[in-house]
Every structure is written in C-alpha cells, then in structure tokens.
MOPAC internal coordinates of N, CA, C and O (Angstrom, degrees):
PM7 1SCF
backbone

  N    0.0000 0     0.00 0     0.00 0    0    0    0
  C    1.4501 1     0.00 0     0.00 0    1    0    0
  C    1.5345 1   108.87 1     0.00 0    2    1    0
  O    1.2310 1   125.05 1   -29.23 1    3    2    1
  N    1.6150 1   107.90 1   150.77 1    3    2    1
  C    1.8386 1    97.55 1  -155.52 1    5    3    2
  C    1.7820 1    81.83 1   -87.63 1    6    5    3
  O    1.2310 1   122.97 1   -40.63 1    7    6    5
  N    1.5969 1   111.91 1   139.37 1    7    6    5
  C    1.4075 1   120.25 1   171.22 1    9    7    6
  C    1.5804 1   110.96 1   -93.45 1   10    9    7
  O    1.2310 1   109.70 1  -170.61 1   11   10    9
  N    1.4568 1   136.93 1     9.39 1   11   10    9
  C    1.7143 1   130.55 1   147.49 1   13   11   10
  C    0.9531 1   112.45 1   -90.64 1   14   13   11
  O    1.2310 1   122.12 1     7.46 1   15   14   13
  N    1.1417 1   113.55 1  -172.54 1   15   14   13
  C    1.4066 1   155.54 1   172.09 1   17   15   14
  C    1.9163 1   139.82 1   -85.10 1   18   17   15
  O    1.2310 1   135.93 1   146.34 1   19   18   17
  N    1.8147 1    86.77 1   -33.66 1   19   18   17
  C    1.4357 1    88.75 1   163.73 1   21   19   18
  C    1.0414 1   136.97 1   -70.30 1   22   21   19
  O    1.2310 1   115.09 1    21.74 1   23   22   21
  N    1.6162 1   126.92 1  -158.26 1   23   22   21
  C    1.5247 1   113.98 1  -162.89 1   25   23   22
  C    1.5214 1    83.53 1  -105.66 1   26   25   23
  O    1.2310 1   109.47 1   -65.60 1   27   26   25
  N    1.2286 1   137.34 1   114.40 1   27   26   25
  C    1.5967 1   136.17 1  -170.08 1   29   27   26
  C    1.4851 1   105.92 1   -83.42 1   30   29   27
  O    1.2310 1   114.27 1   -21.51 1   31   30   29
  N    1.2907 1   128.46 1   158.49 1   31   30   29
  C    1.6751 1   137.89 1  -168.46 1   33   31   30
  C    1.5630 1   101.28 1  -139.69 1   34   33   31
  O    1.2310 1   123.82 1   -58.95 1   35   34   33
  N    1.5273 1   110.28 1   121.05 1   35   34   33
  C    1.6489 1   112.10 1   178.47 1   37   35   34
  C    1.3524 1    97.91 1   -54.93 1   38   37   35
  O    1.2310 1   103.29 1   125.03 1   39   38   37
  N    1.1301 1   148.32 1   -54.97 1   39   38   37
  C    1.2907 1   149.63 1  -154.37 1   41   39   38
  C    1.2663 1   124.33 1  -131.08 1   42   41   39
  O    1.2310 1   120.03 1   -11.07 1   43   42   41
  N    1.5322 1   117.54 1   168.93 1   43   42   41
  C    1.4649 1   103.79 1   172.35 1   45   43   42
  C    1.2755 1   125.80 1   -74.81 1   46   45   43
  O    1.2310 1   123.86 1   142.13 1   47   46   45
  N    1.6225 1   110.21 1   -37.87 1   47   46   45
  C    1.6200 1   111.59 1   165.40 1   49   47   46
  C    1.0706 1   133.57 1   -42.45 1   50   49   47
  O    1.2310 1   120.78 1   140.82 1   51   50   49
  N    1.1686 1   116.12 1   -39.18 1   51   50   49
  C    1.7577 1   138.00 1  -176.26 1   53   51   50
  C    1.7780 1    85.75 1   -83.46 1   54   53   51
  O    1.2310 1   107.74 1   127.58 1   55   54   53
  N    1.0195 1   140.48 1   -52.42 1   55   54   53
  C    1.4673 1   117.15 1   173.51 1   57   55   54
  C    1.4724 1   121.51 1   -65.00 1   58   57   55
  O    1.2310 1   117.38 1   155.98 1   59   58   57
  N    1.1766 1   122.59 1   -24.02 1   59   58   57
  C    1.4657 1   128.97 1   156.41 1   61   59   58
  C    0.9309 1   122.37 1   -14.76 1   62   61   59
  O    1.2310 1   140.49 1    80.43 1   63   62   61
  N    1.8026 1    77.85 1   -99.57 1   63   62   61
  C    1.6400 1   110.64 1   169.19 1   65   63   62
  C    1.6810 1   125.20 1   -19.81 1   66   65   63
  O    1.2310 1   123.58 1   127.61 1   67   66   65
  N    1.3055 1   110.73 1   -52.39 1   67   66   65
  C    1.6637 1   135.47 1  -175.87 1   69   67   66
  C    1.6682 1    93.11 1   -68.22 1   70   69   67
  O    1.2310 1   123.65 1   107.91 1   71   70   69
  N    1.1148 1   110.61 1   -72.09 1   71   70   69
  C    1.7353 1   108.82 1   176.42 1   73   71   70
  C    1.6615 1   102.40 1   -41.02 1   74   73   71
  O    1.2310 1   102.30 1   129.02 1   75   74   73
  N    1.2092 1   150.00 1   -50.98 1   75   74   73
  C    1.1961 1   122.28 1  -131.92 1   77   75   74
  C    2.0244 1    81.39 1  -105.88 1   78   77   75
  O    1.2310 1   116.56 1   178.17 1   79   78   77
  N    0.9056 1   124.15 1    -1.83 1   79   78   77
  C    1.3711 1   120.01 1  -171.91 1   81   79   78
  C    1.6320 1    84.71 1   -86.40 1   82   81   79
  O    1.2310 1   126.87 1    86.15 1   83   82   81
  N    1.3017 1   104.39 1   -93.85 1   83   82   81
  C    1.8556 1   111.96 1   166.03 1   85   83   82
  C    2.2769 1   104.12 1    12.58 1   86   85   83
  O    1.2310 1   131.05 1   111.93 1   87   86   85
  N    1.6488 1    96.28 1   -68.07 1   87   86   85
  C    1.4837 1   100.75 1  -159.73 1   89   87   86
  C    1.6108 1   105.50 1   -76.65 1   90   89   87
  O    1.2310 1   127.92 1   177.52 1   91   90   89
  N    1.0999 1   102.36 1    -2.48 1   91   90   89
  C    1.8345 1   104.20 1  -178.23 1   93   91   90
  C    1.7355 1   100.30 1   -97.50 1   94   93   91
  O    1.2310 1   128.56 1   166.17 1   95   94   93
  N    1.3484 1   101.12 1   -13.83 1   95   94   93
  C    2.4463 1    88.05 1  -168.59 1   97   95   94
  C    1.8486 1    80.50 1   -82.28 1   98   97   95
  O    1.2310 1   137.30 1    -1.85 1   99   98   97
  N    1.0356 1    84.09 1   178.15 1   99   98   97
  C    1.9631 1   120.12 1   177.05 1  101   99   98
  C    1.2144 1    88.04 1   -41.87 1  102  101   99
  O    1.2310 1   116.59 1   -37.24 1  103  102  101
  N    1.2495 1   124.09 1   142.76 1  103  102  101
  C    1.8088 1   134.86 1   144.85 1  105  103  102
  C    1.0907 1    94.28 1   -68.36 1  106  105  103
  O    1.2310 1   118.13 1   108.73 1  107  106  105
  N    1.3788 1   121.18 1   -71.27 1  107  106  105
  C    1.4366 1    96.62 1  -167.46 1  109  107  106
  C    1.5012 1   148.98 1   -76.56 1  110  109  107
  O    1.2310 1   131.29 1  -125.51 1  111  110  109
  N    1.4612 1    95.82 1    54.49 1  111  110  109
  C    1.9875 1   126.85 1  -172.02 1  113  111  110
  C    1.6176 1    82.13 1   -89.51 1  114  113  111
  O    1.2310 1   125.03 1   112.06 1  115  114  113
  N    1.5051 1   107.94 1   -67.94 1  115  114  113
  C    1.5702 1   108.89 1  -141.07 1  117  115  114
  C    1.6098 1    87.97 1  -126.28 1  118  117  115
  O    1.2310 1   124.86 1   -30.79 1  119  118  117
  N    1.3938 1   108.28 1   149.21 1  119  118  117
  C    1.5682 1   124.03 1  -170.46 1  121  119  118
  C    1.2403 1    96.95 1   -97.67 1  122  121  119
  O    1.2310 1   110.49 1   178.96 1  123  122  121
  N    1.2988 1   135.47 1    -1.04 1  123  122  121
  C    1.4280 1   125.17 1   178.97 1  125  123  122
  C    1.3814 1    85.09 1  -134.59 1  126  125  123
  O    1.2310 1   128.13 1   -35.25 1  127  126  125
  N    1.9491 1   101.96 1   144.75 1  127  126  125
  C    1.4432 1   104.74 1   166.78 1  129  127  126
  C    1.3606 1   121.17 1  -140.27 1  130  129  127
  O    1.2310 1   124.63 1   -61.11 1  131  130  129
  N    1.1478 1   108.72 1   118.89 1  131  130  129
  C    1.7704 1   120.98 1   164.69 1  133  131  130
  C    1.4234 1   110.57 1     1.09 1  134  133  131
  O    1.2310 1   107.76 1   -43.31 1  135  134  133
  N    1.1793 1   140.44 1   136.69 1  135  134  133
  C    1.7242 1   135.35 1   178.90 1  137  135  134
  C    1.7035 1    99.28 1  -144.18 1  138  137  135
  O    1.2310 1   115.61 1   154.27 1  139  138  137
  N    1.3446 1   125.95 1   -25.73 1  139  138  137
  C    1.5037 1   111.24 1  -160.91 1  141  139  138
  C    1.6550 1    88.69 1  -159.73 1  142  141  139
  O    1.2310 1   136.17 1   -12.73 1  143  142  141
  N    1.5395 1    86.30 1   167.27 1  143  142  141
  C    1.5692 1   110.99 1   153.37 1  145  143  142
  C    0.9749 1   132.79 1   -89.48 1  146  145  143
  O    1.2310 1   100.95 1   -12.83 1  147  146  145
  N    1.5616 1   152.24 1   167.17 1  147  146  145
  C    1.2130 1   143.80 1   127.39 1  149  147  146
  C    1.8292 1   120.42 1  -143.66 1  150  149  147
  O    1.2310 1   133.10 1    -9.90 1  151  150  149
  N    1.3282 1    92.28 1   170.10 1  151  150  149
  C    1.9683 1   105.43 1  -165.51 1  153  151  150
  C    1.6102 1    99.88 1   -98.67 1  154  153  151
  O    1.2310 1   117.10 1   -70.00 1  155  154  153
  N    1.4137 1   123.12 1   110.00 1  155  154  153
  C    1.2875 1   113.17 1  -146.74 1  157  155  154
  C    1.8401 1    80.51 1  -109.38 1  158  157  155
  O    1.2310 1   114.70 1   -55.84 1  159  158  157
  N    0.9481 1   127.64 1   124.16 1  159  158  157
  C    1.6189 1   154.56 1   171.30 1  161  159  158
  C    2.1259 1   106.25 1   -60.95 1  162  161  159
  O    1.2310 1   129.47 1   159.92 1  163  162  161
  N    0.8892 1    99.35 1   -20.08 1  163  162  161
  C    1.5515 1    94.66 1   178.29 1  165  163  162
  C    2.0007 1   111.04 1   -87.89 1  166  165  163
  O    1.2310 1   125.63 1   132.19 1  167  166  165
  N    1.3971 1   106.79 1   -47.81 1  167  166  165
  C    1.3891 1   110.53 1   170.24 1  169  167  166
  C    1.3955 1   109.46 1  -111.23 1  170  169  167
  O    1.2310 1   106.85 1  -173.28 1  171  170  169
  N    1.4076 1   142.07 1     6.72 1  171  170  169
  C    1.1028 1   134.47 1   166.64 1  173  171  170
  C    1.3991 1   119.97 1    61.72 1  174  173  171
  O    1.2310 1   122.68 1  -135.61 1  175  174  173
  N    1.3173 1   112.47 1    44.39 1  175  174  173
  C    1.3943 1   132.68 1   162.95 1  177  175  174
  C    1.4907 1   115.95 1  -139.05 1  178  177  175
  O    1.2310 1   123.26 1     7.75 1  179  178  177
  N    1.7199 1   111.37 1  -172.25 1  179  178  177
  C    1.3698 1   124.71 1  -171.33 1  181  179  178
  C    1.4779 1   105.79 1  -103.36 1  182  181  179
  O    1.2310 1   122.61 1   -45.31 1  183  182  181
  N    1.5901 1   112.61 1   134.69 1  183  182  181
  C    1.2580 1   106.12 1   168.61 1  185  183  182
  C    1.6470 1    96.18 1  -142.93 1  186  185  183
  O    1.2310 1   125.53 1    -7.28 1  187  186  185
  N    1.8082 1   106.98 1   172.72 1  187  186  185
  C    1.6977 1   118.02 1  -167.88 1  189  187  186
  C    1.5282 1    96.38 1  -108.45 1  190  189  187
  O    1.2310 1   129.62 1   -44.78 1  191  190  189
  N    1.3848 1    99.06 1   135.22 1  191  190  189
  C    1.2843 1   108.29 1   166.34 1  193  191  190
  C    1.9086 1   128.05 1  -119.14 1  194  193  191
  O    1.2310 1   119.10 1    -8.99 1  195  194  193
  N    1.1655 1   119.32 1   171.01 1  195  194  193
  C    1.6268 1    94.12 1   167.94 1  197  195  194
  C    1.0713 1   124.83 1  -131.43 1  198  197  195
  O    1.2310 1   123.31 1  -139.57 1  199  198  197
  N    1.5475 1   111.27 1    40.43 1  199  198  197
  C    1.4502 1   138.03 1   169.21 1  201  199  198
  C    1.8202 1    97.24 1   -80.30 1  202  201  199
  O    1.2310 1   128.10 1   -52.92 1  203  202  201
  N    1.1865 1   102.01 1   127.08 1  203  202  201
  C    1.1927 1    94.27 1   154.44 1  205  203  202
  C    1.5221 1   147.98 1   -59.45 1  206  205  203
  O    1.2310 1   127.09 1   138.53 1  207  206  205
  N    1.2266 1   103.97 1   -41.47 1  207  206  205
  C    1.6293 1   143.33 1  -168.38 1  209  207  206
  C    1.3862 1    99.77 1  -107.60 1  210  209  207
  O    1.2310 1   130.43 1   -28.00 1  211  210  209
  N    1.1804 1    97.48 1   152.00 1  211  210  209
  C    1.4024 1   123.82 1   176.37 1  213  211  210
  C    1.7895 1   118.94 1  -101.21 1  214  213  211
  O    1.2310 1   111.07 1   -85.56 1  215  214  213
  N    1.5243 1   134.42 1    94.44 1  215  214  213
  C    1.5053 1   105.14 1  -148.80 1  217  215  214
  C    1.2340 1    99.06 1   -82.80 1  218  217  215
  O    1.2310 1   120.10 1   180.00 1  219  218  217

C-alpha cells in the first residue's frame, strides 16, 4: 500500500507522459512547474517533481 501522499505513477512512462502534457499547458496556469521524474522508495512508484536536481 503506497505510504505518501503524492499523486503516485505505475511507471516511469506513465510519469512521462503526465510531465510532458503538464510542460506543454500555459506557464502561466501554475507558479510552480513540474521539471522531472523520480522512483520514490517509500511506495514504490513514480512521482513529478519541480526540483530540478536530484540532492
């Protein structure tokens, strides 16, 4: 059972996919914007972040 809060993604593609829709609407919708993926180790799925970097 996923233990966060974010919106979790079975895969990385399917988080892709979601990112590259996200980077195509208006910037100026949302003041923060989506930049990457990542494989989050607590629920073992994909979620978007808008960190660039990974620290």
């Amino acid at each position: 059972m996923p233990t966060c809060t974010k919106t979790r993604y079975r895969d990385r593609i399917a988080a892709m996919l979601v990112l590259a829709q996200i980077q195509n609407r208006d910037k100026a919708s949302r003041p923060k914007q989506e930049a990457r993926v990542y494989f989050c180790d607590d629920c073992r799925g994909w979620h978007l972040t808008s960190r660039k970097r990974w620290r």
